[in-house]
N, C-alpha and C positions, 0 to 999 in steps of 0.2 A: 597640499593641493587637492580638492577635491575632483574625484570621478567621475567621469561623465556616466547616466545608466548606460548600461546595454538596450539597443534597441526590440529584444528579445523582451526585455521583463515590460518594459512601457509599451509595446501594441496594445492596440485596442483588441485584437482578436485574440487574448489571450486567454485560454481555458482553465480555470481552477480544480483541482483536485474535487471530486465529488466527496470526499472523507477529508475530515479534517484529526489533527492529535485528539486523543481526550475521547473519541468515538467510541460508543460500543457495539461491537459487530457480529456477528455469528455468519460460518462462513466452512470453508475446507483448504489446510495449510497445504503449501505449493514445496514440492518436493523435484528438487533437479532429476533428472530423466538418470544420471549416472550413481545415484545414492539411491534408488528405488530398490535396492535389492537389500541393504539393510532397515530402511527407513521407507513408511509407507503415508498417506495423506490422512488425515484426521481432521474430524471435527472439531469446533473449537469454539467457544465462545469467549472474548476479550476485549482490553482498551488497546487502540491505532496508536502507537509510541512513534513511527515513523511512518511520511510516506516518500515513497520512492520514485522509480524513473514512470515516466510513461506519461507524459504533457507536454506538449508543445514539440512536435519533431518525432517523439516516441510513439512507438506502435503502440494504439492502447492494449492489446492484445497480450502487452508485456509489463504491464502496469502491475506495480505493487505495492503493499502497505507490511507493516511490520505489529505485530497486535502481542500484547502482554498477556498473560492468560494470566490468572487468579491464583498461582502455584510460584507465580514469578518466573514462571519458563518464556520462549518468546517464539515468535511460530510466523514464518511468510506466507502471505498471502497475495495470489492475483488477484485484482480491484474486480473482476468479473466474477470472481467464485466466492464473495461476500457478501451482507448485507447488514443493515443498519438494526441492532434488537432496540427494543421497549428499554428504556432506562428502568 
């Protein structure tokens, strides 16, 4: 039996991710308020391997992406404290 969509994904008013997978960013990784005493925010420059909450319903204020860095570590980032580098 097939699904019916959600009327969530099929609006017309629906906002797309400004970053897509594959992206190369440069930016400052997003460190939770309760880890900042061992762990502090760094720069970073990387490929978007995921993105996260913050579309459609979600604060963009809370939006994030997930970026692979060059070392193969992986590093959170809010969509506001990134940008898109020169391939």
């Amino acid at each position: 039996m097939a699904r019916t969509p959600s009327p969530r994904r099929t609006a017309a008013h629906t906002r797309r991710a400004p970053y897509a997978v594959g992206d190369l960013v440069t930016g400052t990784s997003y460190v939770h308020p309760e880890d900042r005493g061992r762990e502090q925010p760094e720069e970073f420059t990387g490929r978007i391997v995921q993105v996260g909450s913050g579309w459609d319903g979600v604060d963009a204020e809370q939006a994030y992406v997930w970026v692979r860095l060059a070392t193969g570590r992986e590093r959170q980032a809010l969509i506001r404290d990134i940008r898109k580098s020169p391939t």
